[in-house]
C-alpha angles and dihedrals in degrees: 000000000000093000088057088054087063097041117037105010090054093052095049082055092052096045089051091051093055101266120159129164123015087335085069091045112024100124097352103087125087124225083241101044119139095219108040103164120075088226086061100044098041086056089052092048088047102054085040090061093103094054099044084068080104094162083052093238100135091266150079105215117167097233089053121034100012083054082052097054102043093048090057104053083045086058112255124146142168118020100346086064100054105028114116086356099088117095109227089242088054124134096191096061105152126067098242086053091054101036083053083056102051088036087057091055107025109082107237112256 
């Protein structure tokens, strides 16, 4: 799990910071990674943003949800995942509500 951290959990950070180009990839990306250009993995984040509103408040924003979701592939559960991570419009709002969310959409590892 802790290879995914550094990998996709840090380009997700990136992405939701703005990142494009070798700012998005530069030591992110695995040798046997499906998607290895940054054209390729900033379309599929892209086309993921919906889904990276992980608080459920209409947005993916990086200190909230990316902090969610990084704390989450480094381990972290109850309420050192959540605390200070949750937008004030969220309707996922407990940790047991969030870590059901990332769990519906992280494969399992």
């Amino acid at each position: 799990m802790f290879h995914m951290v550094l990998t996709d959990g840090l380009l997700v950070i990136r992405h939701l910071f703005g990142f494009s180009g070798d700012s998005l990839t530069s030591g992110a990306v695995s040798g046997g990674a499906n998607r290895g250009s940054s054209e390729a993995i900033a379309t599929y984040l892209k086309d993921a943003d919906s889904q990276l509103d992980i608080d459920g408040d209409g947005e993916a924003k990086p200190l909230t949800d990316g902090l969610l979701l990084i704390r989450y592939l480094f381990g972290f559960s109850g309420e050192s995942l959540i605390s200070g991570a949750i937008g004030t419009e969220a309707t996922r709002k407990t940790a047991q509500e969030v870590e059901a969310y990332i769990q519906d959409r992280v494969p399992a590892q």
